[in-house]
Structure formats: C-alpha cells, structure tokens
C-alpha positions in Angstrom: 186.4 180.3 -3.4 187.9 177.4 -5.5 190.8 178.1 -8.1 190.6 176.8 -11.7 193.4 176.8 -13.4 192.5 175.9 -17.6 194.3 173.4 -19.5 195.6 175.7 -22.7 197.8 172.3 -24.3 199.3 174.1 -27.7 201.5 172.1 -30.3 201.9 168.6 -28.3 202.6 170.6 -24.6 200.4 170.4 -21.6 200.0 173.6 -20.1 197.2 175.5 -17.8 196.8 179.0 -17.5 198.6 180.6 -14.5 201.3 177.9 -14.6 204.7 177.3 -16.2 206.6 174.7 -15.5 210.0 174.4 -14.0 213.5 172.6 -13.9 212.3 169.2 -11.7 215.5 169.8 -9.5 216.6 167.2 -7.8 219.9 164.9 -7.8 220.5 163.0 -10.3 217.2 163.5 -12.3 217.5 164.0 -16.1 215.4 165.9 -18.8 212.3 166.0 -16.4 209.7 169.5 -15.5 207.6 170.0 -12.9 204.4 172.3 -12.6 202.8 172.9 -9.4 199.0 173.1 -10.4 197.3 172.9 -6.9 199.1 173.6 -3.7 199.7 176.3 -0.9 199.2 179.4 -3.8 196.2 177.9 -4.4 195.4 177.8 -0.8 195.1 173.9 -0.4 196.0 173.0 2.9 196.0 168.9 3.1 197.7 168.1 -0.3 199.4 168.9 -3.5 199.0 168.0 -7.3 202.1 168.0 -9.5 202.6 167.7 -13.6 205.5 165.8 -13.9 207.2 165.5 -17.6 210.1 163.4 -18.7 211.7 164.3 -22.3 213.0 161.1 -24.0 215.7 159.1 -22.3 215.2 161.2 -19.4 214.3 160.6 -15.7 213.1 161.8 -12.4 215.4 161.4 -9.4 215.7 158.0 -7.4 213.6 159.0 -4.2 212.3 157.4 -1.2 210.2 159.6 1.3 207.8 159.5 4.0 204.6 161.0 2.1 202.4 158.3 -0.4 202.1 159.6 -3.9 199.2 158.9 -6.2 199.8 159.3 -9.9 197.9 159.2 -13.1 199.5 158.9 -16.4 198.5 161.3 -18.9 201.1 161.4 -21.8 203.4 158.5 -23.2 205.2 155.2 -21.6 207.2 154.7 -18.9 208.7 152.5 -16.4 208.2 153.6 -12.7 210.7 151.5 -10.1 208.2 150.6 -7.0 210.4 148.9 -4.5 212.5 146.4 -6.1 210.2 146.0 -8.7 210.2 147.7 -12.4 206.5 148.6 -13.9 205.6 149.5 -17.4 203.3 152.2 -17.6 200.7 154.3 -19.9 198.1 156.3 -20.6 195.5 155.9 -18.1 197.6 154.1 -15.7 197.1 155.0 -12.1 199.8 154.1 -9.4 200.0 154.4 -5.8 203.4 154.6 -4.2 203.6 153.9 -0.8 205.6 156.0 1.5 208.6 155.3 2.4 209.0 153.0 -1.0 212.1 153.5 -3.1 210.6 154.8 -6.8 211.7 156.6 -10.0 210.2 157.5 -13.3 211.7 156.5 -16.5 210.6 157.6 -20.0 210.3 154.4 -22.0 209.5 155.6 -25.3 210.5 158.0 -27.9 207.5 161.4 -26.9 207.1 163.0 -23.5 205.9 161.1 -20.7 203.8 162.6 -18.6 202.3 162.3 -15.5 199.5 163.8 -12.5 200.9 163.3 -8.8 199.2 164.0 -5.9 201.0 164.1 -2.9 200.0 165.5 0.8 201.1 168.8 1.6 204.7 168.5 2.6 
C-alpha cells in the first residue's frame, strides 16, 4: 500500500506529518534543510523526492553528479547555477538538471526559498 504523508505547513513553514527536516550537509552549503518525503522508508524503489529550503543569503552546495534532478519551486526566488549559466527562479518554476551538470541553489530574496527535487534512487 501507498504512503501519504500530509502537508501540516504552520506559521510560514512547510512541513508533512512524519517528517522533520534536517541539516542539508554537505561542503560548503550554507543555511539550507532537507526533508526526505518519499524514498527507501517509504519503500520507493526507482527514485526519491526531496524538500530543499534555503534561509536568506544562504545556499546549497556546488554539486555535480551522475543522477538528473527534477525540481519544482514551491516557496520564494532563487538563482539555480545550470552549467555555466545563472537562472532566476520562482514559484512554479520547474527545472531539470541534467546529470553530470555542475548546479547550485542560491536564495535570491529576503524569505525562504523553497524547493521539490526528485532524484532517482541513489
């Protein structure tokens, strides 16, 4: 059976039952969570979805790996680096990131930035 995990947003946060989110660890990132929604607790074999906020002058980490991502924006502006070039995005915005493409997150503005990214199981 499937796994439904509720969307419980309180006071200006995006949360979902079951889930809390965690330090986004990685080198060099800045000011950034992560919250595993769907993956291998959920039993989802083929791929993962991620919700990925940055605070305010904050940043994910500068990555380049072999899986594709595919990212919806759900919560304020950004810039995401795609290769050599710098995007500004916003709510509504979906991206795909190629694999093996150089890419980073940036809040742009002065509220979270938020983000949906699915990735394959890895």
């Amino acid at each position: 059976m499937g796994v439904v995990h509720r969307f419980i947003g309180r006071e200006g946060a995006f949360e979902w039952e079951g889930k809390a989110p965690e330090e986004y660890v990685a080198e060099m990132a800045r000011g950034a969570s992560i919250n595993w929604l769907i993956g291998p607790r959920e039993g989802a074999p083929h791929f993962a979805i991620r919700y990925i906020e940055v605070e305010p002058g904050g940043h994910t980490s500068l990555d380049n790996h072999e899986h594709e991502h595919g990212v919806m924006i759900l919560r304020g502006r950004g810039k995401v680096l795609m290769g050599q070039e710098e995007v500004e995005v916003g709510f509504g915005d979906i991206l795909f990131v190629p694999g093996k493409e150089r890419h980073q997150f940036r809040n742009a503005g002065d509220e979270p930035f938020g983000f949906l990214c699915v990735i394959p199981r890895v």
